[in-house]
C-alpha positions in Angstrom: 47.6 -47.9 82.1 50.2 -45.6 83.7 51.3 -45.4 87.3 49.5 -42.0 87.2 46.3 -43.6 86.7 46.7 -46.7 88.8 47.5 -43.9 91.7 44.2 -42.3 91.2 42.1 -45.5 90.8 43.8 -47.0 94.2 42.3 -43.6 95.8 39.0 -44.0 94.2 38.9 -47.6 95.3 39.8 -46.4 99.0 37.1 -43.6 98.9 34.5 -45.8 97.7 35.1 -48.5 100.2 34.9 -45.9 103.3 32.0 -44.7 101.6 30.7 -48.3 101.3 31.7 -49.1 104.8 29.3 -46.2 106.3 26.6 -46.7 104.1 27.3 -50.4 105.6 27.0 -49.3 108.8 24.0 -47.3 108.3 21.7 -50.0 106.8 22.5 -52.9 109.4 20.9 -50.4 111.8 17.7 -49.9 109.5 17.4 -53.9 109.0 17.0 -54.9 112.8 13.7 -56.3 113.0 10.8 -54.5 114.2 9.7 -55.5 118.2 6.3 -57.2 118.1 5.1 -54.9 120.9 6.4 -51.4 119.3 3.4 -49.6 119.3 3.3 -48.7 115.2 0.0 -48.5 113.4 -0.2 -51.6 111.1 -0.7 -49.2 108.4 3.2 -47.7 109.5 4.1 -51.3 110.4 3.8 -52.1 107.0 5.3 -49.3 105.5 8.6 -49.7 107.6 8.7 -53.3 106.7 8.5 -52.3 102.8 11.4 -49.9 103.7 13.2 -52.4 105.4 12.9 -54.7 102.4 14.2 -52.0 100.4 17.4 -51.3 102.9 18.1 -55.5 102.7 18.4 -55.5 98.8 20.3 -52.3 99.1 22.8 -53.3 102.0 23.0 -57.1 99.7 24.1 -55.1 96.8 26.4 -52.9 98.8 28.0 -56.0 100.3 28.7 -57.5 96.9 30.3 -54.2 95.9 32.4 -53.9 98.6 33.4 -57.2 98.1 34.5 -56.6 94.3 36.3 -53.5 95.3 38.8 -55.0 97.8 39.1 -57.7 95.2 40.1 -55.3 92.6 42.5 -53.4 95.2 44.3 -56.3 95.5 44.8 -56.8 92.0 45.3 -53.2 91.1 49.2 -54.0 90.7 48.8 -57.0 88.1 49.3 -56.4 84.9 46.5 -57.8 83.7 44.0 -55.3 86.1 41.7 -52.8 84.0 41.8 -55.6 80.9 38.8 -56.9 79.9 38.6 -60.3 80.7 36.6 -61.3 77.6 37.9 -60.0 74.5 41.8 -58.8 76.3 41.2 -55.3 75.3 42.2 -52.7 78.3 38.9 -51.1 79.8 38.9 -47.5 79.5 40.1 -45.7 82.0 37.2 -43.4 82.7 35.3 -46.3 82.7 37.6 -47.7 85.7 37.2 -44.6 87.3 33.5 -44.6 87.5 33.5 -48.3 88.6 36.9 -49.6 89.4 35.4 -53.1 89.8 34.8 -53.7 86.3 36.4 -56.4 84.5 34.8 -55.6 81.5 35.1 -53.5 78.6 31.4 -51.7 77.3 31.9 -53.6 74.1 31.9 -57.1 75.6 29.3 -56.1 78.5 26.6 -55.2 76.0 27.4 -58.2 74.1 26.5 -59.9 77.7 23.4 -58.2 77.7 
């Protein structure tokens, strides 16, 4: 990988966790809990608790994401960063690009699957 590319995944890595960080932000407003006395229809009561659901798993995931993105920021500068930690191919670089996080190649993921 050249110092080119390492440049423009280090910015990709810094967009996506600002963009993380906001969406962050945004869904441990929608997960407060709902007052007992807020004066919803159970029918709307229900539907917001289904949403909320939804906005838990979602804030989870984005968590875990952010968490593998700093991770991989820090280890942007190794040598061994964008190399597949299975079969010690390098991951190709549009692949990094889409998901800097990954620390494996397609090859060796599908095999996973």
């Amino acid at each position: 990988m050249t110092i080119t590319q390492k440049q423009q995944l280090k910015v990709k890595i810094l967009e996506d966790i600002k963009s993380l960080g906001n969406e962050i932000k945004i869904l441990q407003t929608k997960v407060q809990p709902i007052a007992p006395d807020c004066s919803l229809g159970d029918l709307i009561r229900e539907e917001h608790i289904i949403a909320q659901d939804i906005d838990k798993k979602t804030l989870y995931h984005s968590a875990q994401r952010l968490d593998k993105l700093q991770f991989s920021l820090s280890q942007i500068d190794k040598e061994d960063y964008g190399v597949c930690e299975e079969c010690d191919d390098e991951i190709l670089f549009e692949r990094l690009l889409i998901l800097p996080e990954s620390r494996f190649c397609v090859d060796c993921l599908n095999e996973r699957d």
